[in-house]
C-alpha positions in Angstrom: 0.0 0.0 0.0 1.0 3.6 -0.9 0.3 6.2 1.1 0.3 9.9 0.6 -0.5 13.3 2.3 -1.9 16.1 0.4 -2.4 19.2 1.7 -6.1 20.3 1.7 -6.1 24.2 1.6 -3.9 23.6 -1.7 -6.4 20.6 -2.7 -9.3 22.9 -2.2 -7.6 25.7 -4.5 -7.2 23.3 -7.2 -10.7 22.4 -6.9 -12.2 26.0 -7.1 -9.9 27.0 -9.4 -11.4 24.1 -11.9 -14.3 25.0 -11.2 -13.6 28.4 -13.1 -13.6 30.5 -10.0 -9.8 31.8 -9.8 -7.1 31.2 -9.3 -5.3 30.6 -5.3 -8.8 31.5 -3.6 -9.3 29.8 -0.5 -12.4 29.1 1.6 -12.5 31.2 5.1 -14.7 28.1 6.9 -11.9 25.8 6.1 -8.6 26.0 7.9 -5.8 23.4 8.1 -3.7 22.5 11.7 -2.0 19.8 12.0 -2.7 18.5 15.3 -6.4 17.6 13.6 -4.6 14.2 12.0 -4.4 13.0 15.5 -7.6 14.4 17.7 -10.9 14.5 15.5 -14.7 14.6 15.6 -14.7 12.2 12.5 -12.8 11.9 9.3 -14.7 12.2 5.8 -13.6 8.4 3.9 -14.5 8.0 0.0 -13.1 5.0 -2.1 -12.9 4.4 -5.3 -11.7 1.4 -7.4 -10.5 2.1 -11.0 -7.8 1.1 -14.0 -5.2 3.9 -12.4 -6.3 6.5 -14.2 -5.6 9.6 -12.3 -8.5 11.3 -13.1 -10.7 9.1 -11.0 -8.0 9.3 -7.9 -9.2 13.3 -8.1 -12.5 13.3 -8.6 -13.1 11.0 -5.6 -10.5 13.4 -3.6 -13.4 16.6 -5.1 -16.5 14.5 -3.8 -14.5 14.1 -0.5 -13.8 18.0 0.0 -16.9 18.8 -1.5 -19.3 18.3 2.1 -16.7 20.7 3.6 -16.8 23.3 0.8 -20.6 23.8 0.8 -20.9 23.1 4.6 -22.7 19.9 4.3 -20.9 18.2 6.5 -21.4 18.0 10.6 -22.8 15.4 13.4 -25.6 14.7 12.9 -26.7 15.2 16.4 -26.2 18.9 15.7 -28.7 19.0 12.7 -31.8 19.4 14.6 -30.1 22.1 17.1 -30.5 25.5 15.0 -27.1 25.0 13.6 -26.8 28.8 11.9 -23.1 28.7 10.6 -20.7 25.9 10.7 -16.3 26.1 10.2 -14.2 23.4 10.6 -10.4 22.5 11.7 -9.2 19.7 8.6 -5.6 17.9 9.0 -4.1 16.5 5.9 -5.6 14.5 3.1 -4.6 10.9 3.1 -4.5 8.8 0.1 -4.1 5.2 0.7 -3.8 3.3 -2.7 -3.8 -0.2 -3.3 -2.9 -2.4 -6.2 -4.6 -5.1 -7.1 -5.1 -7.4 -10.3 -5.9 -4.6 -13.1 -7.0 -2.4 -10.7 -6.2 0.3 -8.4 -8.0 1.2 -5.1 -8.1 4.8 -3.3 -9.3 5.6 -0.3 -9.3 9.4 0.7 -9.5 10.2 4.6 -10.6 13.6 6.0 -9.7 14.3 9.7 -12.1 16.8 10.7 -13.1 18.8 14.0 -16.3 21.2 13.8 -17.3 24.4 15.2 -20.5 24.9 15.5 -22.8 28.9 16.1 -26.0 28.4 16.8 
């Protein structure tokens, strides 16, 4: 297994950036420390199995980043609470690939940690 770090506020860049929106923005609710990649609330997981293609190792890193970028993602205890504005703490993104007969296997890992305003 191969394992690598990414880090996210570049990851995020790339994203918006792709998305026609500039280029080097960043996202004010999303900040990176790296003490998050030890003590979390929960970490955001997405797999994908493919032929290798790198393309499909960066569209399932987007649809993991994509919760945090449009605030989607939280407890879900915290829901039903009158949540009014939601940032969050992120560690590193870790991409864990395996190879397997014609096929390749990634799976992204989010730390996060959540502050909630009601």
């Amino acid at each position: 297994m191969k394992v690598t770090k990414l880090n996210i506020i570049e990851e995020i860049s790339k994203v918006i950036e792709l998305n026609g929106y500039g280029n080097g923005l960043v996202l004010q609710h999303i900040q990176y420390d790296e003490k998050v990649n030890d003590e979390y609330d929960y970490q955001i997981i997405r797999q994908s199995t493919h032929d290798g293609t790198m393309l499909f190792t960066k569209n399932v890193i987007q649809e993991a980043l994509t919760p945090l970028m449009k605030k989607e993602s939280c407890h879900v205890d915290y829901v039903n609470k009158g949540v009014k504005d939601i940032s969050y703490l992120v560690g590193n993104i870790t991409v864990e690939t395996e190879y397997k007969v014609n096929k390749q296997v990634d799976t992204i890992k989010i730390p996060v940690k959540c502050n909630y305003t009601f």
